[in-house]
N, C-alpha and C positions, 0 to 999 in steps of 0.2 A: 609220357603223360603221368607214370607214375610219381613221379617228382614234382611235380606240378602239385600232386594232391597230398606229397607226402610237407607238413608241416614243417620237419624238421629240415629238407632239403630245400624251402620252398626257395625264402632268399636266393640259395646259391644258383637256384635255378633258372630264376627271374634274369638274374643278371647275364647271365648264358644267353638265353634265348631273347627275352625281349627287350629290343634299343632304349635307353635310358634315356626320360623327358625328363626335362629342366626343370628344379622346383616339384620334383613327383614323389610321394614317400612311399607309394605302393605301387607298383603297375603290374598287368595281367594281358598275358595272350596267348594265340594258341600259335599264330604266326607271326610275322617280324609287319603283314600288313594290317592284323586288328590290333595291334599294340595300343593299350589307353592306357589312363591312369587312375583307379578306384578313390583315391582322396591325393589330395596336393598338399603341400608343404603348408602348417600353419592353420588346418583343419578343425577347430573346437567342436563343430558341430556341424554334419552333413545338409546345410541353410544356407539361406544369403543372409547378409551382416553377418557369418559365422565362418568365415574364412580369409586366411591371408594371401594366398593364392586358389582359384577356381578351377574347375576342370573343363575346356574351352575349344568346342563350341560343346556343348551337353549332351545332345546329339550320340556325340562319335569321342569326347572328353581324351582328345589327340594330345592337347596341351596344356599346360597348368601357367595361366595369365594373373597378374598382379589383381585384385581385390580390393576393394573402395572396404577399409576395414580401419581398425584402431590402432592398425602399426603406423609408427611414426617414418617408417619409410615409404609408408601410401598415404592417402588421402582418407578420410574423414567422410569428405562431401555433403556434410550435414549443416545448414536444411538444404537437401538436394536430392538426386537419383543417379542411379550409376543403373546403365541397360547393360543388361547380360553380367550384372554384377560385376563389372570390369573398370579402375581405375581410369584407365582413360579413357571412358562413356561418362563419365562425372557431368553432370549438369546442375548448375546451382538451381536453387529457388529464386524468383527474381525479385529481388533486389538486395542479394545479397553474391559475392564474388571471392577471390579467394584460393589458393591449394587448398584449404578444407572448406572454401563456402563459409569463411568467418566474419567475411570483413561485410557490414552495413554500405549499402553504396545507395540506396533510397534515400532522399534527403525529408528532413521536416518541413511542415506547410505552417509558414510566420504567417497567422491572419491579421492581426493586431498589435501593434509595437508604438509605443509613444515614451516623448521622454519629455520631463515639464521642469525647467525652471520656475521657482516659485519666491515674491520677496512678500513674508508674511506681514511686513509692516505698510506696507504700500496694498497689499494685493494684486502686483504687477506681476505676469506671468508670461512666459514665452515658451514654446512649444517647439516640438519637431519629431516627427513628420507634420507636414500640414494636413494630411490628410490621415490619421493613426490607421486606416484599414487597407492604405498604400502601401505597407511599410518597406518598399527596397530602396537603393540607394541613393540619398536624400545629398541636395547642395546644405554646404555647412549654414547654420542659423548663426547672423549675425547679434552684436547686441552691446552697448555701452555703457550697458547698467550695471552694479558693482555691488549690488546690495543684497543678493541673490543668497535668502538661507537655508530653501531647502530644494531637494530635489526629488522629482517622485518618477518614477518608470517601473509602465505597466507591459506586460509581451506576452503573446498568447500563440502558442503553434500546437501541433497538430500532428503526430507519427502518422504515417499512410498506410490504412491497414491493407497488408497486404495478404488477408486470406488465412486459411488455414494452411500449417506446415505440413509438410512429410510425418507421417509415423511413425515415432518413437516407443518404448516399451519402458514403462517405471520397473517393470521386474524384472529387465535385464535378459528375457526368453527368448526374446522374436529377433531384438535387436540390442546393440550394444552401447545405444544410446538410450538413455534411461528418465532425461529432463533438457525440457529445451527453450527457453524462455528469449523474446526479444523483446525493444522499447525504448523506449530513454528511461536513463541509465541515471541522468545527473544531468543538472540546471542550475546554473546560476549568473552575476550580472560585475560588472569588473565596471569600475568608473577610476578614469584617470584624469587628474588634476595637472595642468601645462601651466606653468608660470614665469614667465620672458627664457630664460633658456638653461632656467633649473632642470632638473630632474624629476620626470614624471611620480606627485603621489598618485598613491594605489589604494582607496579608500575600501574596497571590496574584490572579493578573489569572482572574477568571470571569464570561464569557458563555456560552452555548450557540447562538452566530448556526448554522442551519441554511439555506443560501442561502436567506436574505430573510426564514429565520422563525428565531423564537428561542422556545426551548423552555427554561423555570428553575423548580427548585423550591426554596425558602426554608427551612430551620429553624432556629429560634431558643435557646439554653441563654442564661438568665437566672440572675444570681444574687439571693439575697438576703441581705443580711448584717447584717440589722438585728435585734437579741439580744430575745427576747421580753419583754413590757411588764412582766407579773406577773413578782415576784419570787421566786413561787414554781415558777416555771420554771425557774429556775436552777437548774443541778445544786450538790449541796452547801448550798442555803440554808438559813437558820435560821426561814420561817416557820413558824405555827405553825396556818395557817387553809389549805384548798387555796383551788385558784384560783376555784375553782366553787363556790358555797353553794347547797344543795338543800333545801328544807322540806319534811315532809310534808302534802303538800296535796291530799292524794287520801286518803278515810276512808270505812268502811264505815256511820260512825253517822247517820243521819237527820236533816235539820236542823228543827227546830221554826217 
């Protein structure tokens, strides 16, 4: 026992008598069956968020277990919780997913989306969605008008709050995580111009990257401008037959 308490022997003594735990920088016993380990590998601060390995279960601290900490060979887990301070007890915040609980997987709420063709000399205008407080995904809008000078689209969504986070620490004391901000990130609207089977213009840069998710909805105006086949579609024509020939072929008389 003397060795035990003598400092300068202590090391060589530890390793004598009590069995070496994985990941352990200190360990203490007086037999080979209380063997623990006083701090574990990767230690800052005898806390949680303040180590790289834990002393596991606490209890009886038998083993030194991986740590939901700031090594990049563990997890982060933030916004999340780790029970018993243990990497793989990691549970995200929900709605977000992840090895560190990084990735957004909540989507945004589109209340409102309209897209308006508009011809300022006529004041002819055509729309889509039909209904702008519908906005998912819409059959394409038709249209043979060619006059069309501007374009207006309006979109309105909505990040889902989801509560308050996990506890962070701006000074760095409690926890190793110090600022934690989520939201949309960046918004904007992409219009692209189709013409017979050129190469799409790109009038405007739109994605909806929401850190790591991207949320987009698509509508389509289609023209057609091809002049109806029958020529008695034409306005002004001189035929003399419609387009349609009807017989009567429906009769009340009896057939024999």
């Amino acid at each position: 026992m003397w060795l035990i308490q003598n400092n300068v022997f202590f090391l060589y003594c530890i390793d004598l008598v009590c069995p070496k735990i994985a990941h352990c920088n200190h360990r203490r016993c007086k037999t080979p069956a209380d063997n623990h380990c006083e701090y574990c590998e990767g230690e800052v601060k005898d806390m949680s968020f303040w180590r790289a390995y834990t002393p596991y279960p606490l209890s009886t601290r038998k083993t030194c277990e991986k740590a939901c900490s700031w090594r990049s060979d563990s997890t982060r887990c933030f916004p999340g919780n780790c029970t018993d301070d243990l990497a793989s007890n990691c549970n995200c915040w929900h709605g977000f997913s992840g090895h560190h609980c990084e990735n957004i997987i909540a989507d945004v709420n589109t209340s409102y989306a309209e897209a308006k063709l508009r011809d300022t000399d006529t004041n002819k205008i055509i729309t889509t969605p039909i209904d702008p407080n519908q906005p998912g995904p819409q059959p394409i809008r038709w249209t043979n008008h060619v006059n069309w000078k501007e374009i207006d689209i309006e979109i309105s969504f909505k990040f889902p709050d989801l509560g308050k986070p996990p506890d962070y620490d701006p000074k760095g004391e409690q926890h190793f995580v110090i600022d934690f901000k989520y939201g949309v990130v960046h918004a904007s609207m992409q219009l692209k111009h189709y013409k017979e089977k050129a190469k799409p213009k790109e009038w405007k840069n739109k994605t909806v990257p929401i850190n790591g998710k991207v949320h987009s909805i698509d509508y389509i105006f289609q023209w057609d401008l091809i002049k109806p086949y029958h020529p008695c579609s034409v306005e002004n024509s001189s035929c003399v037959e419609p387009p349609v020939k009807s017989y009567n072929d429906v009769t009340d008389s009896v057939s024999k």
